[in-house]
C-alpha positions, -999 to +999 in steps of 0.1 A: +149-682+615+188-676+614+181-683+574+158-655+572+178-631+594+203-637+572+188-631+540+171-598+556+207-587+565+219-594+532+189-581+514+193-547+533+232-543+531+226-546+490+194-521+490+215-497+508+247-502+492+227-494+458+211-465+475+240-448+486+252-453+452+224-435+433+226-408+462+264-404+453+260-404+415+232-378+421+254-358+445+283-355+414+254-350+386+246-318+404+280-309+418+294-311+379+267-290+367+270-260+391+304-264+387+301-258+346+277-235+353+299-215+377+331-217+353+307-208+324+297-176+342+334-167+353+344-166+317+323-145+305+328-121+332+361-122+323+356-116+287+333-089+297+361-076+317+380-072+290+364-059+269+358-026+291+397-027+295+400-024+259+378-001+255+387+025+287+425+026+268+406+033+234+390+064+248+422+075+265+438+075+232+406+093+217+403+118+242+424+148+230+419+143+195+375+141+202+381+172+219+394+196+189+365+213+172+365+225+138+333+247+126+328+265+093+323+305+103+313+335+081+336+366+089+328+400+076+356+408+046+379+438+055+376+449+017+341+441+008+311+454+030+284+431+036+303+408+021+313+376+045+340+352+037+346+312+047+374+306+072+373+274+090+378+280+132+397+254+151+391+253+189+415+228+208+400+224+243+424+203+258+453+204+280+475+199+253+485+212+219+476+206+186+505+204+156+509+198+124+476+214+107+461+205+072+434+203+056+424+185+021+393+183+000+393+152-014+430+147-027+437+177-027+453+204+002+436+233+014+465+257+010+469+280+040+460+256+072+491+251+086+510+254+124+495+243+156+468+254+180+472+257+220+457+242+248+426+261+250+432+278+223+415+288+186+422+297+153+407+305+122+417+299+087+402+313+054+396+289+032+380+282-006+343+285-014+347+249-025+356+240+006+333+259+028+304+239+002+320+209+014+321+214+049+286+230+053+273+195+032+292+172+055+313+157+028+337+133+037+361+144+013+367+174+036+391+168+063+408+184+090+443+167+099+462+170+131+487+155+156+476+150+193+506+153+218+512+116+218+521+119+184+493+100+168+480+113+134+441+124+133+419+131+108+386+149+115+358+150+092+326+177+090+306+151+115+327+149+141+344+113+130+379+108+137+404+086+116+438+075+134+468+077+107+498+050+102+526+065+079+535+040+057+568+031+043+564+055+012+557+082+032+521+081+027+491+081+050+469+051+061+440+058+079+421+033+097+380+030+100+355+063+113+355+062+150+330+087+171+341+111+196+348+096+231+343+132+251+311+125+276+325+088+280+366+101+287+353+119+313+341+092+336+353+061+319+358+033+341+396+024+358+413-008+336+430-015+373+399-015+392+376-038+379+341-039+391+324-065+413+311-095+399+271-103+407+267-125+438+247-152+415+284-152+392+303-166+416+281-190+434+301-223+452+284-259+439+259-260+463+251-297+481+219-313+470+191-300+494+181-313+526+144-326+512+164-347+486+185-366+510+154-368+542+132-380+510+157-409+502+163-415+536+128-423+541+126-438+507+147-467+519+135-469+552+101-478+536+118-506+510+136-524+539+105-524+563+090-541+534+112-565+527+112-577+560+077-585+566+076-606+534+104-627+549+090-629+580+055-627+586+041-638+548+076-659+527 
């Protein structure tokens, strides 16, 4: 009897030893994947975070130069009536000025587009019938050229598209690719120092395996051991 006592006690410290073990292997299985999961979800909030940083301080650099407006207008000649001439009208409706007017069809300048325009401000310049054909047909040979206040280089084309210049060593211009407007989204863009909340489900803790798991495995082994001792005792 004392044999068989002994061999229960034995046979139940090793069935429990081995199921605490799969219970604690379990435990770190799902631990390590909410965990990955978790980190996985942190990072690309992060990225995402970022990238609306970036982005708010483009559109900060955008904003006065999205908000000068050129527009091809007809004006009555002084000399000629009913005849209308081309000028090209050039609203700046920022705070700040505009300098450094010029204007080029293709390679060439647009003599006679020179100066600045005020905050608020407008002016209208004639210009060539070639031109006007070029501006009324969108071309992207026909540019408007300007420096904002931070003294960055623009170039505006007939559809709105900007183009920030880099003076090169030769005294040349570089300009970089077509970039829309940023107006509507300058006006409300979002704060780079006030980022906004993450979604509850992003930053989730590793939750512990669920209480049905552990009461299932509990009874699990309660079952085994009752088992194993009626064998030993009432049928070995």
């Amino acid at each position: 009897m004392i044999e068989t006592i002994g061999a229960v006690t034995g046979v139940v410290v090793s069935i429990g030893s081995l199921a605490l073990a799969v219970f604690g292997f379990r435990h770190q299985i799902v631990r390590a994947r909410l965990l990955d999961a978790r980190e996985q979800r942190l990072e690309a909030a992060e990225r995402q975070l970022e990238q609306r940083r970036v982005a708010a301080e483009r559109q900060a650099v955008l904003t006065q130069a999205s908000m000068v407006d050129v527009r091809l207008v007809w004006t009555p000649s002084r000399l000629n009536e009913g005849v209308k001439l081309p000028e090209l009208k050039i609203t700046n409706d920022s705070t700040q000025p505009i300098l450094d007017l010029a204007a080029r069809l293709g390679d060439e300048p647009i003599a006679g587009i020179a100066g600045g325009v005020a905050a608020g401000d407008s002016r209208s310049f004639p210009v060539t019938s070639a031109a006007a054909v070029g501006f009324a047909a969108g071309s992207a040979d026909m540019s408007v050229i300007f420096t904002d206040a931070a003294g960055m280089r623009w170039r505006r084309d007939p559809g709105g598209g900007l183009r920030e210049g880099r003076r090169l060593a030769d005294g040349s211009w570089a300009w970089a690719s077509r970039e829309s407007p940023s107006v509507e989204r300058a006006m409300e863009r979002p704060s780079p120092s006030m980022p906004p909340p993450l979604p509850a489900s992003w930053v989730a803790t590793a939750a512990e395996p669920s209480r049905k798991q552990g009461w299932f495995l509990v009874s699990a082994l309660g079952l085994i051991i009752g088992a194993v001792v009626v064998w030993l005792v009432f049928l070995r």
